[in-house]
N, CA and C of each residue as an Amber inpcrd file, in Angstrom:
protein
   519
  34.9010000  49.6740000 -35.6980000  34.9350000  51.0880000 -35.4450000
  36.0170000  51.3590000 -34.4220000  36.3840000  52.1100000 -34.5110000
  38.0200000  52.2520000 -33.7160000  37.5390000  54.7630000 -33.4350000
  37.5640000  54.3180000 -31.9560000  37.6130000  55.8830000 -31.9190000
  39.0900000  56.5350000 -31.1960000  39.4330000  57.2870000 -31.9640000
  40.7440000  57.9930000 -31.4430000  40.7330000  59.3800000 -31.8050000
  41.6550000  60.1970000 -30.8070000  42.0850000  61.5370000 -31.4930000
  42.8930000  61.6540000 -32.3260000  43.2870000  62.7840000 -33.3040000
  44.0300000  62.7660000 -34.1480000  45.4740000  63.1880000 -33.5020000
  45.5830000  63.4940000 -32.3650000  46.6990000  63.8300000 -31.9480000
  46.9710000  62.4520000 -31.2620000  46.3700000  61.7270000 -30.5340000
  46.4840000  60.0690000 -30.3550000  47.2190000  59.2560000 -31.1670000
  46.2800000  59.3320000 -32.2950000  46.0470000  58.6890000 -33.7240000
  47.7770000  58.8190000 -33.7630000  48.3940000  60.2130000 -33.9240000
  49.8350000  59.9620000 -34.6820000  50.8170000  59.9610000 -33.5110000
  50.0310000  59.9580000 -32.2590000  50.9230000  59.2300000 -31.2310000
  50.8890000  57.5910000 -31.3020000  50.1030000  57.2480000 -31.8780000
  50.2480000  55.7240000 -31.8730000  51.0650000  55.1350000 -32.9530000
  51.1260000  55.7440000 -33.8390000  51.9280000  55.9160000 -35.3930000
  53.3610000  55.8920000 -34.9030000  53.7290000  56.6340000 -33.9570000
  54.9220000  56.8140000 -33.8000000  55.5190000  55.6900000 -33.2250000
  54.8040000  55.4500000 -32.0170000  55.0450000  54.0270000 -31.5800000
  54.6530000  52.8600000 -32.0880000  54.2490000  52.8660000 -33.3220000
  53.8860000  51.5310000 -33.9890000  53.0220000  50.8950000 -33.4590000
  51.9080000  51.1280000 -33.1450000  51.0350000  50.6240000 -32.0040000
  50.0090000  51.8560000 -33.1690000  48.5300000  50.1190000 -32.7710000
  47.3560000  51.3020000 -33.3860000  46.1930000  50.7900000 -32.2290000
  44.8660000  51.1890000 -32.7550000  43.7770000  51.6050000 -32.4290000
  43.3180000  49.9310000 -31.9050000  42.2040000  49.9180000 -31.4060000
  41.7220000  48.6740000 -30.8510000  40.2670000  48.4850000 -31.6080000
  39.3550000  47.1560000 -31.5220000  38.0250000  47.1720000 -31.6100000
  37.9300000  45.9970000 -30.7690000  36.5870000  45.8830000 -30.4550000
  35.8340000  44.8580000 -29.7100000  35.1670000  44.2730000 -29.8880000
  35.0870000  43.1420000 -29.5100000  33.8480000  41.9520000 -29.7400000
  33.3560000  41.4890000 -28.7350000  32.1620000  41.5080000 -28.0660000
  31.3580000  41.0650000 -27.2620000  30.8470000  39.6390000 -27.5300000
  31.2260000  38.5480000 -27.1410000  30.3060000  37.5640000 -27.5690000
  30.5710000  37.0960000 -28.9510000  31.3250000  37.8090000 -29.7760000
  31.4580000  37.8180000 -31.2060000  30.9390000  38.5140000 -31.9030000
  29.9040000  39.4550000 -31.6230000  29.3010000  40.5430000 -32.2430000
  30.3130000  41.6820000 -31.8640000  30.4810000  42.7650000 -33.4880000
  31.4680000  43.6170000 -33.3210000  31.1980000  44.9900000 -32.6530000
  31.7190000  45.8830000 -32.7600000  31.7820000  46.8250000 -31.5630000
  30.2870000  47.9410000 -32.7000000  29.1610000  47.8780000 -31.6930000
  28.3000000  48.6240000 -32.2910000  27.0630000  48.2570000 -32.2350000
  27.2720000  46.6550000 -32.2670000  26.3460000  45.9270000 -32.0780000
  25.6790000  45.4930000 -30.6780000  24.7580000  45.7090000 -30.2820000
  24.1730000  45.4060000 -29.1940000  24.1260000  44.1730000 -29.0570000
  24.6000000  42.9090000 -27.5330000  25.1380000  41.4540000 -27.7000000
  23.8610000  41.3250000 -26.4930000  23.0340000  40.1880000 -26.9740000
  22.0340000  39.7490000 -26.1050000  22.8880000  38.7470000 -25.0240000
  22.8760000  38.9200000 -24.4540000  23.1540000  37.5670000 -23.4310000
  22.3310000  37.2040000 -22.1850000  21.9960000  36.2380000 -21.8720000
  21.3590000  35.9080000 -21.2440000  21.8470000  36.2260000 -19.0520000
  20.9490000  36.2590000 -18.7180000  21.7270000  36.6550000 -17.1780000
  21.6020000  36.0040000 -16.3350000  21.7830000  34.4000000 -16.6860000
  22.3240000  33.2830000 -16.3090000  24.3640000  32.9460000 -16.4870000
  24.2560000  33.8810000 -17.7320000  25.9660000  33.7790000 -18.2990000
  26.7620000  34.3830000 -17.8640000  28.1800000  34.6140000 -18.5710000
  28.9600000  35.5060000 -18.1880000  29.0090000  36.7070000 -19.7920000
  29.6020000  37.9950000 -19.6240000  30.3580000  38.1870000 -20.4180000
  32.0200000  38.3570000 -20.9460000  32.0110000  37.4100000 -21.7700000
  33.4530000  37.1960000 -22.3600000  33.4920000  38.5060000 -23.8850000
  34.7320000  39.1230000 -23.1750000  34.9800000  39.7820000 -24.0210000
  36.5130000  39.9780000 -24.7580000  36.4700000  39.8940000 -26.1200000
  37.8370000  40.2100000 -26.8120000  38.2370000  40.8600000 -27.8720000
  39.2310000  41.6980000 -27.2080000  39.6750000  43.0870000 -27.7090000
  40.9280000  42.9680000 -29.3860000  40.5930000  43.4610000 -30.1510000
  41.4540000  43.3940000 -31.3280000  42.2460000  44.3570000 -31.4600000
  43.8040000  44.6950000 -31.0820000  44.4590000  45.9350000 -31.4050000
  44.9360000  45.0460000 -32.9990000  45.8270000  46.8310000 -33.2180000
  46.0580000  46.8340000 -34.5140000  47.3660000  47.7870000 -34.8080000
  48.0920000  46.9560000 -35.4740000  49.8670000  48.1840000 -35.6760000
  49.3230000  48.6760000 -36.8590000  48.9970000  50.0640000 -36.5270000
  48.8840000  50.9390000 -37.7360000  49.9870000  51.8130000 -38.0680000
  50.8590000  51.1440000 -37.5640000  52.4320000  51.8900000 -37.6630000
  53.3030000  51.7430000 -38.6100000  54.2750000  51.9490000 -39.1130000
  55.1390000  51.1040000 -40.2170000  56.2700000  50.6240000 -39.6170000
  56.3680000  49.9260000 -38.3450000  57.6580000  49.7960000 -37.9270000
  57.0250000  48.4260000 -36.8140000  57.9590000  47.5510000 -36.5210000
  57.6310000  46.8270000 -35.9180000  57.9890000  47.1640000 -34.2980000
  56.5470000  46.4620000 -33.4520000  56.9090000  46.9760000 -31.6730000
  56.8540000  45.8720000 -31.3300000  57.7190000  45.5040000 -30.5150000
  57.4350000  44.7450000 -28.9440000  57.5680000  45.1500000 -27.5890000
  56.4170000  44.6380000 -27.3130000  56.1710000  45.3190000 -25.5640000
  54.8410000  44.0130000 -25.4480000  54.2500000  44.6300000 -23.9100000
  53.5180000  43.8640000 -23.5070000  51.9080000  44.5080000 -23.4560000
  50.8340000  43.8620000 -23.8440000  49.8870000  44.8420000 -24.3960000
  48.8360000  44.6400000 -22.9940000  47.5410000  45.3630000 -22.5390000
  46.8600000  45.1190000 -21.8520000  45.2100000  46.0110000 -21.8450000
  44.4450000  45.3320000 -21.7820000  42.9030000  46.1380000 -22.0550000
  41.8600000  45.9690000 -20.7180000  41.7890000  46.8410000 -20.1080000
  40.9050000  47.1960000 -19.0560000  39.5440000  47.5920000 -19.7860000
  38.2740000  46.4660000 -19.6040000  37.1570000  46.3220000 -19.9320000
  36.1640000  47.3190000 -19.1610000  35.2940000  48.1610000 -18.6820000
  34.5260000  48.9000000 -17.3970000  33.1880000  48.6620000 -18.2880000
  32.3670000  48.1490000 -17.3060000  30.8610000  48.0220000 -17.6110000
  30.0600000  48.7220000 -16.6160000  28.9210000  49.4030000 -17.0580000
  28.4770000  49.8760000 -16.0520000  27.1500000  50.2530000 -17.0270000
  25.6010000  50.1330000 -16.0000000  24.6260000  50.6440000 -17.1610000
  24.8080000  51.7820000 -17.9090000  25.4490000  53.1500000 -17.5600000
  25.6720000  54.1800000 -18.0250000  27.3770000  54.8740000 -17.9440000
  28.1160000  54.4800000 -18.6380000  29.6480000  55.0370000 -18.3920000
  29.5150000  56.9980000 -19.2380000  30.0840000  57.6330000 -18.8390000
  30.2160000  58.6970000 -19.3690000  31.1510000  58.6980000 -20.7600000
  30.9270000  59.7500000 -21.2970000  31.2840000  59.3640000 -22.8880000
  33.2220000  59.8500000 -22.9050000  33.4770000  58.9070000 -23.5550000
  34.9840000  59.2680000 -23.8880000  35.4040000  60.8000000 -23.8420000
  36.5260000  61.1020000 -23.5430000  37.2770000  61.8920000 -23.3590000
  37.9590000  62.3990000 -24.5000000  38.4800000  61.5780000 -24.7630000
  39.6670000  61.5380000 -25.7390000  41.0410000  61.3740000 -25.2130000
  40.9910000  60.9120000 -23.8440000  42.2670000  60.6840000 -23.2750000
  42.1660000  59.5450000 -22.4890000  43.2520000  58.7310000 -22.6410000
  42.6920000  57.2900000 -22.2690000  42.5860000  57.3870000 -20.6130000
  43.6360000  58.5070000 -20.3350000  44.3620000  58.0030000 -18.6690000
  42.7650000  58.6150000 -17.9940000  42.0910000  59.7790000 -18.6590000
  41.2760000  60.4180000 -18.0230000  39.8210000  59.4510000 -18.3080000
  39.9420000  58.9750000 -19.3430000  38.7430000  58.1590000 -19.3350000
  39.1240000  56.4920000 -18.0490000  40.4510000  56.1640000 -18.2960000
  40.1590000  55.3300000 -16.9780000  39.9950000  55.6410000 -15.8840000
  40.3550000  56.7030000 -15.4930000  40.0570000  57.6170000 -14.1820000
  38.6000000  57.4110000 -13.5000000  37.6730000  57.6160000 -15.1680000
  36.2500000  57.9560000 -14.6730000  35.5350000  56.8050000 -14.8330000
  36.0220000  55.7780000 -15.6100000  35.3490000  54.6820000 -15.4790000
  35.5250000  53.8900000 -14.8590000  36.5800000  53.7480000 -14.1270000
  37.3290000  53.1550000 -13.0290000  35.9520000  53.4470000 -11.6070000
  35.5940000  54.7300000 -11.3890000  34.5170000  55.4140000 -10.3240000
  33.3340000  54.1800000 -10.6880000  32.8870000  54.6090000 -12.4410000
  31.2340000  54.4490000 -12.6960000  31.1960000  52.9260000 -12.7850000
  32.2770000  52.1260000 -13.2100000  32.0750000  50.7680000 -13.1580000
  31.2200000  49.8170000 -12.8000000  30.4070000  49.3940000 -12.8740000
  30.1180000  48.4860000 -11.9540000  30.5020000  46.7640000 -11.9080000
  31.4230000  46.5250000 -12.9540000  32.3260000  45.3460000 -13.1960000
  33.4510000  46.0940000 -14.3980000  34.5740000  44.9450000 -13.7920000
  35.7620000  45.0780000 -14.7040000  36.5780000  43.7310000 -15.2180000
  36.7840000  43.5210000 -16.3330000  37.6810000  42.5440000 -17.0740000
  38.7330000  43.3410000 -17.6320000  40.1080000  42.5440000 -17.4870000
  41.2210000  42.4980000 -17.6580000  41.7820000  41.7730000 -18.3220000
  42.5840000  41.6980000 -19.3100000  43.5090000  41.0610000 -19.8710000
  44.6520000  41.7830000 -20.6250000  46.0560000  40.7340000 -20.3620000
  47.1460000  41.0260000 -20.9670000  47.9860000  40.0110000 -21.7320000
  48.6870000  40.4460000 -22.8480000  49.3710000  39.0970000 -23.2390000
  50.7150000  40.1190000 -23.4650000  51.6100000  39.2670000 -23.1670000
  53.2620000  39.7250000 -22.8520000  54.2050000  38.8920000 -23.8330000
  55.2680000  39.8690000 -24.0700000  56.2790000  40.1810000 -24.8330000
  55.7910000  39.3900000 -26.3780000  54.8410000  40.6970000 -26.9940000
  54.5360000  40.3320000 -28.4520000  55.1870000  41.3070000 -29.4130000
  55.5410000  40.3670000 -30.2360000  56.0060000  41.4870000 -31.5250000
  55.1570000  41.9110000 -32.4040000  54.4950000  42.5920000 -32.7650000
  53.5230000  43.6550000 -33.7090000  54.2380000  43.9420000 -35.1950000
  54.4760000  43.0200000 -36.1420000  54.7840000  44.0780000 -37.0880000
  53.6320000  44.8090000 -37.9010000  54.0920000  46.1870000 -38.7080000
  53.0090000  46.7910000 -39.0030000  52.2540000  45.6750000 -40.1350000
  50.7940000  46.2320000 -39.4200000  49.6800000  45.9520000 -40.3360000
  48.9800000  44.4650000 -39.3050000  50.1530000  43.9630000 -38.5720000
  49.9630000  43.0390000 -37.4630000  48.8100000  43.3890000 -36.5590000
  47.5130000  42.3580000 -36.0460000  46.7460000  42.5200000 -35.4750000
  46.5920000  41.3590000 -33.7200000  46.3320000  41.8280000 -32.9150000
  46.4360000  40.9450000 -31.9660000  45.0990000  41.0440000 -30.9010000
  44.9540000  39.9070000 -30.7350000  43.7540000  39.6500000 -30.1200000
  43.8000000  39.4110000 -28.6880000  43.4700000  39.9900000 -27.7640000
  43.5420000  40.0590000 -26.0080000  42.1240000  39.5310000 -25.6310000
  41.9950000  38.9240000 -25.0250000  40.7150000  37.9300000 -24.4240000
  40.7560000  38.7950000 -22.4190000  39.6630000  39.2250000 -22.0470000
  39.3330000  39.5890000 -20.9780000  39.9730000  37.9080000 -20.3370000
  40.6630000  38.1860000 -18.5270000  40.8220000  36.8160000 -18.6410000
  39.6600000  36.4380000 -16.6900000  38.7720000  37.4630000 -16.8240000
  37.7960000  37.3530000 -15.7930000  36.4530000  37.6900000 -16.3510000
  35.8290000  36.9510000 -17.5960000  34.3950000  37.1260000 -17.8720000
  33.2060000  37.8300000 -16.6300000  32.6070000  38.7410000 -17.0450000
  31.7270000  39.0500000 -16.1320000  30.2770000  38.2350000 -15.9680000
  30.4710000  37.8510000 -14.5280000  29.0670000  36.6910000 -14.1650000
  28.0130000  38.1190000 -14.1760000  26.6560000  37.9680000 -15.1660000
  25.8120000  39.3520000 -14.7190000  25.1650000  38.5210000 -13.2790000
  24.7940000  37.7630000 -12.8930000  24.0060000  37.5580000 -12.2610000
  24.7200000  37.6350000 -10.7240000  25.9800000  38.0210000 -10.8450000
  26.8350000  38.5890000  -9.7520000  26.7230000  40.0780000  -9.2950000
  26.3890000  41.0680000 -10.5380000  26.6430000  42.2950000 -10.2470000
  25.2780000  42.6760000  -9.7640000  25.0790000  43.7240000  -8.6710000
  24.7360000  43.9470000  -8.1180000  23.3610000  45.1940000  -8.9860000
  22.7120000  45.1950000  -8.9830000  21.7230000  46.2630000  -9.7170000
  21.7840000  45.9940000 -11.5570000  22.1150000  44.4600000 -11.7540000
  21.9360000  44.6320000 -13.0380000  20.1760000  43.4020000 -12.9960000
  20.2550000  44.0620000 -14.1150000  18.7440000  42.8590000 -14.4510000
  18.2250000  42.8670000 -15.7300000  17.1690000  41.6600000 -16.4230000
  16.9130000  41.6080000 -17.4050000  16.3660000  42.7190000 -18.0410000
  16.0320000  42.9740000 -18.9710000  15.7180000  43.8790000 -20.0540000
  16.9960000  45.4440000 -19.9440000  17.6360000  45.3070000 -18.9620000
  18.7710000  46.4240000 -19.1060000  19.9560000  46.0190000 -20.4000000
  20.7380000  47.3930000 -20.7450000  21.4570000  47.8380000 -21.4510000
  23.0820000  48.0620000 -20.8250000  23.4910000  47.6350000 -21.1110000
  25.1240000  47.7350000 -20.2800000  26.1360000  48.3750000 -21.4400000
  26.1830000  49.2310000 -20.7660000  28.0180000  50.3440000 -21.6950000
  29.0960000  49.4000000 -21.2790000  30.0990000  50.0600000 -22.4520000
  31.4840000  48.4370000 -22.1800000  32.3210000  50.2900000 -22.5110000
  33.6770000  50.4790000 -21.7410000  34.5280000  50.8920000 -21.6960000
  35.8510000  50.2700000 -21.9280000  36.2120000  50.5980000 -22.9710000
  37.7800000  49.3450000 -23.0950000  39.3590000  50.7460000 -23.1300000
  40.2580000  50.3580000 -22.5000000  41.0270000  51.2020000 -22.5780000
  42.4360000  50.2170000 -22.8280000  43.2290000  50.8520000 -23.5760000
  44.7380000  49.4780000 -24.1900000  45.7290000  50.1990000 -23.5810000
  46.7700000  49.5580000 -22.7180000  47.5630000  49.9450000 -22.0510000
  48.7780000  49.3080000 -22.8230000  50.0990000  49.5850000 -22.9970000
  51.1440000  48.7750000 -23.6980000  52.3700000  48.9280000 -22.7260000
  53.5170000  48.4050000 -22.6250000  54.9480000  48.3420000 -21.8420000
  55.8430000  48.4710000 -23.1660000  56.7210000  49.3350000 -23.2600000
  57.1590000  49.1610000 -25.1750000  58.4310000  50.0610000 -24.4510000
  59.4330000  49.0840000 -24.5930000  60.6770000  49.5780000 -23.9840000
  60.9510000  50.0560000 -22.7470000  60.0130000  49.2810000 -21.8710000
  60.0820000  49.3850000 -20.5700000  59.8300000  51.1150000 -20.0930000
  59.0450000  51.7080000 -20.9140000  57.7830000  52.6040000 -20.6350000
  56.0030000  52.4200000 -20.8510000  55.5030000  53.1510000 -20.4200000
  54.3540000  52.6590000 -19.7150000  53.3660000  53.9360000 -21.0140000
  52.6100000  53.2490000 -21.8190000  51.6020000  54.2780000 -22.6360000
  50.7330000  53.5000000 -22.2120000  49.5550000  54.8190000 -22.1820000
  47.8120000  54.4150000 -22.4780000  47.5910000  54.9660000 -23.9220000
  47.3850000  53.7440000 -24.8420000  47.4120000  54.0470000 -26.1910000
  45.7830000  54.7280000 -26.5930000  44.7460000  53.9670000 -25.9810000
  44.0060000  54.4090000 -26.9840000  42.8050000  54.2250000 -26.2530000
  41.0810000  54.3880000 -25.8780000  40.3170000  54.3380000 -25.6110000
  38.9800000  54.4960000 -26.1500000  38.1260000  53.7350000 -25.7930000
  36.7620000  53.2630000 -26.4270000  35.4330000  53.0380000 -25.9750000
  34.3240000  53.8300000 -25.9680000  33.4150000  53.5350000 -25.2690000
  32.3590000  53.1960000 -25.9940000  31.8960000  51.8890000 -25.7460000
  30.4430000  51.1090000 -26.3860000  29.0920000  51.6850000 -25.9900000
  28.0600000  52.8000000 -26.0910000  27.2600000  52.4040000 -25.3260000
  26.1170000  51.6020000 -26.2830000  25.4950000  50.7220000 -25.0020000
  24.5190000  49.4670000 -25.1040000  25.1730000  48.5330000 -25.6520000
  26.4180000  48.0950000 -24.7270000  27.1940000  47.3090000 -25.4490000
  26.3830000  45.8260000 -25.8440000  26.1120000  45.2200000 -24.6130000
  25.4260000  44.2280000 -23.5600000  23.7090000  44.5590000 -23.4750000
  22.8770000  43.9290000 -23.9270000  21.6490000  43.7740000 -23.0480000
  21.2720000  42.5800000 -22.3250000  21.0380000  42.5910000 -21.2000000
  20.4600000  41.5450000 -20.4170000  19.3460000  40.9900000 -20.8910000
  19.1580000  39.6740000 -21.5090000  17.7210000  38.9230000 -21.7490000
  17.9870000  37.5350000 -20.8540000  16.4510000  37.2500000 -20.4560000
  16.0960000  36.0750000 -19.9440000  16.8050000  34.9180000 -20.4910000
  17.1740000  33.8730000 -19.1920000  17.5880000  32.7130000 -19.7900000
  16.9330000  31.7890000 -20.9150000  17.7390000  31.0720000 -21.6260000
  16.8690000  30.4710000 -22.5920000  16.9250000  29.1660000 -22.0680000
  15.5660000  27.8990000 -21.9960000  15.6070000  26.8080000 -21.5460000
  16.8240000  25.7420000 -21.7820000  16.6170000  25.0380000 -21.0860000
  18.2750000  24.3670000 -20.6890000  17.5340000  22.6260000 -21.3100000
  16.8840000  22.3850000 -22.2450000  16.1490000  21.3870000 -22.0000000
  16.7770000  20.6180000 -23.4810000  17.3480000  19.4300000 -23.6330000
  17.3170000  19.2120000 -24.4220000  17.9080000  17.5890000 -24.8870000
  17.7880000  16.7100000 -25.7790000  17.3680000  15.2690000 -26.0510000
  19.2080000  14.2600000 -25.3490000  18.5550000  13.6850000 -24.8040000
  19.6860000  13.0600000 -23.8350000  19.8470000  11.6850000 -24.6240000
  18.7400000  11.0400000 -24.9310000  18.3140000   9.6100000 -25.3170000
  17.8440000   9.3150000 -26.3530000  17.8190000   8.6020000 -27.2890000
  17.2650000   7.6700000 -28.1370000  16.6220000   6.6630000 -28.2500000
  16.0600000   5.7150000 -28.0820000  15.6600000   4.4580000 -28.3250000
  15.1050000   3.8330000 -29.2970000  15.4640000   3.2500000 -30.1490000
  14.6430000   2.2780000 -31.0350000  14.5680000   0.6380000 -30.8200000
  13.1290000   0.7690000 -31.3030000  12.7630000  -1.5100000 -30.8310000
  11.7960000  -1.8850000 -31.9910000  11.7750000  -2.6580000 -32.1670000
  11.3430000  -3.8090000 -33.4770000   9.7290000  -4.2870000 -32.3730000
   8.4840000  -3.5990000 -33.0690000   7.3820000  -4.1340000 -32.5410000
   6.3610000  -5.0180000 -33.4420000
């Protein structure tokens, strides 16, 4: 699921640059990702050249988690603005000087997983919103292409036991 405006939408067209989706854990953007709150969350972002022209620049996705983020805007700079405030953790990642041709898809990996058992007011049986916003460098100008808000991206569940067969032995009795 990819949310954009339509005036976005053919701003991204122009620049050969498209829309993003997300994967939590490997579950896709929609899906609620159990993880345990012993872990971290690793998250990675899928853009997409929905353009017909090939770009290079340098791409980048600002992750914002927070139990409750406010709902998209429709403008990326204004939605990082506000999720930047409600946050209560952030992952980052960028990968530099890629070429995109259209129909080309590229995959950005957060490169600071969030420890839950670090953040401060989270706990088991909660629900965590994921805010992702794609930033690009494309001819040494600076766009916020596109923005996305998950809610219940993340739920916090109990650790699962850590217990399991170390040894073997067999003997002739």
């Amino acid at each position: 699921m990819v949310v954009r405006s339509v005036v976005r939408r053919r701003r991204l067209k122009e620049l050969g640059a498209g829309g993003a989706t997300l994967r939590v854990a490997g579950a896709p953007v929609g899906a609620t990702v159990q993880i345990p709150s012993d872990k971290k969350i690793k998250v990675s972002v899928t853009i997409e050249n929905t353009g017909t022209g090939s770009v290079t620049g340098d791409f980048a996705i600002w992750v914002f988690y927070a139990e409750t983020l406010s709902g998209s805007t429709g403008d990326p700079l204004s939605d990082y603005s506000n999720w930047l405030i409600e946050a209560d953790a952030i992952d980052t990642g960028t990968v530099t000087g890629v070429t995109l041709n259209a129909g080309d898809t590229l995959i950005i990996d957060g490169a600071n997983p969030v420890d839950i058992s670090g953040v401060a007011g989270w706990s088991i049986g909660m629900k965590i919103d994921a805010g992702v916003i794609l930033f690009a460098s494309i001819g040494g100008t600076q766009y916020a292409l596109d923005s996305l808000k998950i809610t219940d991206a993340v739920e916090i569940v109990s650790p699962l036991p850590s217990i399991e067969i170390v040894d073997v032995a067999f003997s002739a009795v």
